[in-house]
N, C-alpha and C positions, 0 to 999 in steps of 0.2 A: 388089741382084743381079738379075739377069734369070731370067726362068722359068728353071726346072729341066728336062732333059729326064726324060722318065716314061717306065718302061718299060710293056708292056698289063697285066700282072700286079701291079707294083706301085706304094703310093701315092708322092704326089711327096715328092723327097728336102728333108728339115728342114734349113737352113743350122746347123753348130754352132761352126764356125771359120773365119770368113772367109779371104781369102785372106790381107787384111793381117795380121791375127791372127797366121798361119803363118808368116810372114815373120818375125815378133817373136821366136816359140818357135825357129825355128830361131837366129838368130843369135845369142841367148841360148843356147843349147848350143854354138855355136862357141866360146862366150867361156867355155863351162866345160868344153868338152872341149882348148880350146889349149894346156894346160898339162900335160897326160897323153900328147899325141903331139907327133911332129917329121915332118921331111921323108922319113923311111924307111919310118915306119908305111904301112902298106897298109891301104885301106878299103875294106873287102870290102860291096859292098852285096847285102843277099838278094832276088833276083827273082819276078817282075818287082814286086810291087807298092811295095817301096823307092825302086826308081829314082826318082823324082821328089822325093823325101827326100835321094835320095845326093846327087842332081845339087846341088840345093839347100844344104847341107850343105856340100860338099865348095868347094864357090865361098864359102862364108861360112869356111870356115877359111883359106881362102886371104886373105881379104880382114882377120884378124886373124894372119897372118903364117906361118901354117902349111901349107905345101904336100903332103899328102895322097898317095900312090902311090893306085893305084885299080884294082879287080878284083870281080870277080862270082860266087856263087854261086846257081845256078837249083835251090832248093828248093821241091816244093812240100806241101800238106797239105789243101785247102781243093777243090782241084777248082773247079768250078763251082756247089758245094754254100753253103749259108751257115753250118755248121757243118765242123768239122774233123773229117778222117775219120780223126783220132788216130794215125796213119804219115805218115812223111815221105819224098817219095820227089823221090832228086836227080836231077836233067836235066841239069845240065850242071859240072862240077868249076873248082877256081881256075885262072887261065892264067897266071901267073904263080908261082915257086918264094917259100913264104912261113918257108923256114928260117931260123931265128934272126932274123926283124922280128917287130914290133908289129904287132896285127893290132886291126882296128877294125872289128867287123861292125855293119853298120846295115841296120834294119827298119822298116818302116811301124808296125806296130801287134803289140805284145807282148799275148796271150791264153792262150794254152796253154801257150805257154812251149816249145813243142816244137821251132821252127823253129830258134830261138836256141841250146838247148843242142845240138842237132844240128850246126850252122854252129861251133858254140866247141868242139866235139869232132872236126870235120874238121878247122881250123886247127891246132889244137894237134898231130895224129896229122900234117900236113905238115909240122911244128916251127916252130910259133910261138912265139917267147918270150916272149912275152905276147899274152891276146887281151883285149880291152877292149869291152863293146857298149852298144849306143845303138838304142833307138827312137822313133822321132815321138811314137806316144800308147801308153800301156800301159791298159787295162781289167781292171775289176775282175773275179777269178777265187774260187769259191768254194775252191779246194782249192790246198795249197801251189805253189808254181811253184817251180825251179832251173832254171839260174840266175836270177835278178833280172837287169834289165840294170842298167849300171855309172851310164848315162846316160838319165831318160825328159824327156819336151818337154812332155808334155802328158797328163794324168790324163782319159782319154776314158771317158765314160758307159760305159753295159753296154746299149751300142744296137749296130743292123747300120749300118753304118758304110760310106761311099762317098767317091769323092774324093781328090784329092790321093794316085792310085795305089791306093787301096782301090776293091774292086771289086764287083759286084753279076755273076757270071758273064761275068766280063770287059767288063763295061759298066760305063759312068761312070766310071771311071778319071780322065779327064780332067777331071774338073772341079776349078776352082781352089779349092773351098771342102772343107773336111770336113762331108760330111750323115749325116744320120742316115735312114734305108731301112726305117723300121717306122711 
């Protein structure tokens, strides 16, 4: 991989999951989530730091036969801070009516557990009849978390975490690899 970019503050970011890596974990979840939805389900990805999980995701179920509906919910909890300022606060709601479909929310990285059960509690209050979730990496939490998601990719350290949509104060985003930022 090529240098990292560095912010002035902090040191350079550790490679933990290459890109190919990523590529692996996701279609390895397409192949275990195809069997749980169909072409109605909607899959709500939580913004922004999912998107690049949904996008990914949502083309790898397609390509095991399963075509996906697709819709957004902008939650956030995290600020520009690197811990969670334990409230959730929403910006922008479903655009699409998710009464009586599948709902399939997808997230970057499960910690608090907050974002998740919030997203599975709007679905439902829209009438979902069923909601199903899924995140890229779940990290280790000292204290119970509800819900669990349905589906995790990847068992990520108890590191700060950048890439592949994980963010450092809305930097690094775009990198193709997951790092670790300590």
């Amino acid at each position: 991989m090529a240098d990292l970019p560095q912010t002035s503050k902090d040191p350079a970011p550790t490679v933990l999951l290459s890109e190919a890596e990523i590529a692996r974990v996701v279609a390895d979840l397409a192949a275990r989530i195809a069997p749980s939805v169909d072409d109605e389900t909607v899959a709500v990805v939580l913004l922004t730091g999912g998107l690049w999980f949904a996008a990914d995701l949502t083309r790898a179920l397609s390509r095991v036969g399963r075509n996906v509906r697709f819709d957004a919910l902008w939650l956030a909890s995290y600020g520009d801070d690197k811990a969670s300022r334990g409230r959730i606060d929403v910006h922008a709601p479903f655009q699409r009516s998710l009464l009586g479909r599948k709902v399939l929310i997808l997230d970057d990285v499960f910690d608090t557990g907050l974002s998740l059960a919030e997203a599975g509690r709007i679905a439902r209050e829209a009438g979902a009849s069923e909601v199903l979730t899924c995140v890229f990496a779940r990290k280790p939490w000292p204290l119970p978390r509800a819900p669990e998601p349905d589906f995790v990719g990847w068992e990520a350290p108890n590191r700060f975490l950048v890439g592949y949509g994980l963010d450092h104060a809305g930097a690094l985003r775009g990198l193709p690899d997951i790092c670790a930022l300590d």
